[in-house]
C-alpha positions as CSV (number, residue, x, y, z in Angstrom):
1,X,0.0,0.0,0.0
2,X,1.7,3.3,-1.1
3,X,1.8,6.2,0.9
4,X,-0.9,9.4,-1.2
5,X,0.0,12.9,-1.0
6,X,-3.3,13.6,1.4
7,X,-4.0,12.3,4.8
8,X,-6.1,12.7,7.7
9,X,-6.2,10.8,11.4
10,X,-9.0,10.6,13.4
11,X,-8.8,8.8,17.2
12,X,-11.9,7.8,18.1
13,X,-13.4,6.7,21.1
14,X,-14.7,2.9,21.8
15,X,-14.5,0.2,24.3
16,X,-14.1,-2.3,21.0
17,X,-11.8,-1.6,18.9
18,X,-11.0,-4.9,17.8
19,X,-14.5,-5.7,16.8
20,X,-14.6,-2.5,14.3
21,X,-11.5,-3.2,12.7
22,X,-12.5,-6.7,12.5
23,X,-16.5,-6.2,10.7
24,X,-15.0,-2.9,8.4
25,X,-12.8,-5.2,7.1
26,X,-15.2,-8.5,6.8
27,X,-17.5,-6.4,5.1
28,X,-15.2,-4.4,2.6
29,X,-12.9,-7.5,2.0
30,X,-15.9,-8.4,-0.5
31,X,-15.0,-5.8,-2.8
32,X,-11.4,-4.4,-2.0
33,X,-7.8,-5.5,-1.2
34,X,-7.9,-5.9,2.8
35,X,-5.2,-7.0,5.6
36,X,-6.0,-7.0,9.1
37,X,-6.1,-9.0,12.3
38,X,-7.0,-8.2,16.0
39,X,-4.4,-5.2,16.3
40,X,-5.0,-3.3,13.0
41,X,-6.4,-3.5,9.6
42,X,-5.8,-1.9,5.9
43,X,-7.9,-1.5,3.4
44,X,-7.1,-0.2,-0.5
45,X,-10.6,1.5,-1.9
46,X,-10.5,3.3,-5.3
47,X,-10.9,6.9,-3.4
48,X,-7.6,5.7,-1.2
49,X,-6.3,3.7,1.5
50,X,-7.7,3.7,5.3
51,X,-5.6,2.0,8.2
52,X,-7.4,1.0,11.6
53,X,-5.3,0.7,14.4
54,X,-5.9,-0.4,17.7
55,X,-5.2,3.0,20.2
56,X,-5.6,3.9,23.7
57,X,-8.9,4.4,24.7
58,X,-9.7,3.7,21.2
59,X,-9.2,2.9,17.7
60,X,-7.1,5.0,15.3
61,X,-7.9,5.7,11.7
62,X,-6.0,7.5,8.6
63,X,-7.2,8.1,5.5
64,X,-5.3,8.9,2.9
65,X,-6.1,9.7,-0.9
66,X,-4.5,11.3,-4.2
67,X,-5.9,15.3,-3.6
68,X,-7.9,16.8,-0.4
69,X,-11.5,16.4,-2.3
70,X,-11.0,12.6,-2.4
71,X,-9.7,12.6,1.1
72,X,-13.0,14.5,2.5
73,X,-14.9,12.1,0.6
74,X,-13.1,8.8,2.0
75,X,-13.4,10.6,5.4
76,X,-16.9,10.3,5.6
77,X,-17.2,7.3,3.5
78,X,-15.2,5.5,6.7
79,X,-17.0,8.0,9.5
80,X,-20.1,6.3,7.9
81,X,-19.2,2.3,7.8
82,X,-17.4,2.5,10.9
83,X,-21.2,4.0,13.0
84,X,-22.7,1.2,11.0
85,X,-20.7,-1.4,12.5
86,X,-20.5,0.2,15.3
87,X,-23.8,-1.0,16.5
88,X,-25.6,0.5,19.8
89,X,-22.2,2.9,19.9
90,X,-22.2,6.2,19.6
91,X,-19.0,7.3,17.6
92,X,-17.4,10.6,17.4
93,X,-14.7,11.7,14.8
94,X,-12.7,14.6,15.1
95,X,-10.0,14.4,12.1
96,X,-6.9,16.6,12.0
């Protein structure tokens, strides 16, 4: 997975991180290149890359994508799946 140009990081709050990284990969492993295991996971859409990483207190993620359009895009594209599987947890992003 090569490194794009533009990237964001968001540290978001959760008691299971595991279990996020876990079904976001299960479910977009269907469709697009995915690693992961209990610790972390990557994932390789056509708008860019995202890496989960377990993190204290949370979970981790960074997008990254070709030009800051695409980014804010995959940003919310991942904001979006992760609430999903996030079920009966409330998540908040704050990216930087």
């Amino acid at each position: 997975m090569k490194a794009l140009p533009e990237t964001a990081t968001a540290t978001v709050t959760t008691e299971k991180p595991s279990r996020l990284i876990n079904r976001l990969c299960k479910h977009w492993g269907h469709k697009f290149p995915v690693q992961h295991d209990e610790q972390q996971g990557e994932i390789e859409l056509p708008i860019g890359n995202c890496r989960l990483q377990v993190a204290e207190g949370g979970l981790q993620v960074v997008v990254e994508a070709e030009d800051s359009e695409q980014l804010q895009k995959l940003q919310q594209v991942v904001a979006d799946h992760l609430e999903r599987m996030a079920t009966g947890e409330a998540l908040s992003f704050t990216w930087q």
